[in-house]
C-alpha positions in Angstrom: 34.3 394.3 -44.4 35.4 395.0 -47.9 36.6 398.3 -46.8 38.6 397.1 -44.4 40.1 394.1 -46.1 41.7 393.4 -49.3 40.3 391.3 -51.5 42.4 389.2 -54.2 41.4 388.5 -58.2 40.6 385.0 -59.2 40.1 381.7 -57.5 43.0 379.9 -59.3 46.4 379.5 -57.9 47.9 381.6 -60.7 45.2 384.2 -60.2 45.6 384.3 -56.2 49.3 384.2 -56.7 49.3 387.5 -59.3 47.2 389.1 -57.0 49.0 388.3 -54.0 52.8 389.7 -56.1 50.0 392.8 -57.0 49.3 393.8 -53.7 53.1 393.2 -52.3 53.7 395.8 -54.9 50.9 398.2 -53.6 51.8 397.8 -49.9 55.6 398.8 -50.8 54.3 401.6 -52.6 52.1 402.5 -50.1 49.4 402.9 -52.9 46.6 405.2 -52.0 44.4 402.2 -52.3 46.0 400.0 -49.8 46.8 403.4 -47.2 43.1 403.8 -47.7 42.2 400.7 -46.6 44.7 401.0 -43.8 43.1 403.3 -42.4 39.8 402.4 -42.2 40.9 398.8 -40.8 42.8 400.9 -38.0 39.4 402.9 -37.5 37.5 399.8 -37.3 39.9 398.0 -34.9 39.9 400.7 -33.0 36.2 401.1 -32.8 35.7 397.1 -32.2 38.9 396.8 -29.6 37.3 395.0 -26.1 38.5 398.0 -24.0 35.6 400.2 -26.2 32.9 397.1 -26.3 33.4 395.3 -22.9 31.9 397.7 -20.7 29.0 398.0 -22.9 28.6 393.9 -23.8 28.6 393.8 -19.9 26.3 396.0 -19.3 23.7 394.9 -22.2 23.8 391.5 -20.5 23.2 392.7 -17.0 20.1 394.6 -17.9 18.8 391.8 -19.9 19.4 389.5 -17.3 17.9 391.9 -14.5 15.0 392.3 -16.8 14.6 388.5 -17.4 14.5 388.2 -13.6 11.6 390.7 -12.9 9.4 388.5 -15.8 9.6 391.8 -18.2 11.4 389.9 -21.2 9.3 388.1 -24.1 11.3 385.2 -25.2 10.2 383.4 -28.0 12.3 380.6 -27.7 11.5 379.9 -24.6 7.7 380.1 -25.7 8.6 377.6 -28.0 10.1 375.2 -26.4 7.3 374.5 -24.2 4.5 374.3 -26.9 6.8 371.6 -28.3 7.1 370.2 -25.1 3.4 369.6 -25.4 3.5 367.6 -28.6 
């Protein structure tokens, strides 16, 4: 995520609050920095928006759950569970 994010100096409030006045600065002068990071956090919400991932999420879990159905899915959880059961 670090490309995607800025990340501030310090843990202190003075520190956070420098930082913070720092990157005000950057954003107004669209620093190359912060326009890289701008992009790359418009490429990764792009590539992570629910229109692009749905139809795939909804598919993975149909085929997993078709699968499950016709017995052809090693669970381990499910394994353990009932060798607990047995305790």
């Amino acid at each position: 995520m670090s490309r995607v994010t800025h990340s501030l100096p310090g843990q202190t409030p003075r520190e956070l609050a420098d930082g913070i006045g720092q990157l005000m600065d950057e954003i107004a002068a669209r620093s190359p920095r912060v326009e890289q990071v701008r992009a790359e956090a418009e490429r990764w919400r792009a590539s992570h928006r629910y229109s692009r991932l749905g139809e795939r999420l909804y598919n993975t879990m149909t085929a997993l759950h078709a699968a499950e159905t016709a017995g052809c899915v090693h669970n381990p959880a499910a394994r353990l569970d009932s060798s607990l059961n047995n305790y």
